[in-house]
N, C-alpha and C positions, 0 to 999 in steps of 0.2 A: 343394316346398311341404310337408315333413314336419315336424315336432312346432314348431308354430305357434301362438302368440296372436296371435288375430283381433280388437279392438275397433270393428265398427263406431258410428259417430256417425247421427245423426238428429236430425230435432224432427220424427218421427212416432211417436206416443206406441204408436199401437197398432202400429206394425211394432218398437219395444224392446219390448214384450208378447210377441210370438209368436215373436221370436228368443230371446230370455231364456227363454222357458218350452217353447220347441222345438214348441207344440202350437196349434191354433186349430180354430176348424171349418168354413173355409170348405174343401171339398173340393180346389177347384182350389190353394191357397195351401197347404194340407195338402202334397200331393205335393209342392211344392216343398221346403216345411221337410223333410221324412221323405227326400229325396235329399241335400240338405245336410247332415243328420244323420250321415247314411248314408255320405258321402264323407267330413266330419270325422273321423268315428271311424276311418275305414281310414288315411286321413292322420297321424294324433293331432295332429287341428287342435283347437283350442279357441276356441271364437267369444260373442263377449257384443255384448249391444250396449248405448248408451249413449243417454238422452236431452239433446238442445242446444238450448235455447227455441231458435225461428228466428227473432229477432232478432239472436241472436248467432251464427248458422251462418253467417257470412260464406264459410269456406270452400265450402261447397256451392255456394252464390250463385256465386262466380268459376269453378269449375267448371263450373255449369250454364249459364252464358253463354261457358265456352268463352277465358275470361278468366284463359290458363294464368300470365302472369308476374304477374299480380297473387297468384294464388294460392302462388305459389311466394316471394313477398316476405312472403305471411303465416304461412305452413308453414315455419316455418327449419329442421323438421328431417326433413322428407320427403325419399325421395328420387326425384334427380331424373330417371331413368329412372323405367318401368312395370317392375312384375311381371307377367311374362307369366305369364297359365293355365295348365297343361299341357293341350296339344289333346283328351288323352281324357278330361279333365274339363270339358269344351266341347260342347254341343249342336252338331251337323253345321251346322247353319246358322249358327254361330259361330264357326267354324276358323279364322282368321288368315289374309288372306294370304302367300302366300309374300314373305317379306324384312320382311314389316310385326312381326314380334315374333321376336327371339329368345330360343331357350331354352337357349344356350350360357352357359357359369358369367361 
């Protein structure tokens, strides 16, 4: 996952705020962004994010219920595997199990 455009989507206005601007003040939300930061630029990932009234975030919605071929009838150009992680960009407590994600080409 090296030299990368990232656009995430949202309709939370205040989470495209603090990805766009990289900066906030809540302490705990801090560390997050300043690690994300911190791996983009070793990566040369580039990340923005974007705002999507949630009315029309339908894609989220079929997601977030888990409503994968719905979502894939409205994503024509997704694809249709996952991008797996790389594990040592993964918190221990988030490792894949074995067979569940490859990171073969």
């Amino acid at each position: 996952m090296t030299n990368k455009c990232i656009l995430m989507m949202t309709d939370n206005m205040a989470l495209v705020d603090v990805i766009n601007k990289q900066t906030c003040k809540h302490e705990l939300l801090m560390s997050l962004v300043r690690r994300l930061v911190l791996t983009c630029l070793r990566f040369n990932i580039l990340f923005k994010a974007k705002h999507i009234p949630g009315k029309t975030n339908v894609l989220a919605d079929f997601l977030s219920r888990l409503q994968v071929q719905q979502f894939l009838a409205h994503a024509g150009d997704t694809d249709q595997q996952p991008t797996c992680v790389p594990s040592h960009l993964l918190p221990s407590h988030l490792l894949p199990q074995p067979g569940s994600c490859s990171t073969a080409p």
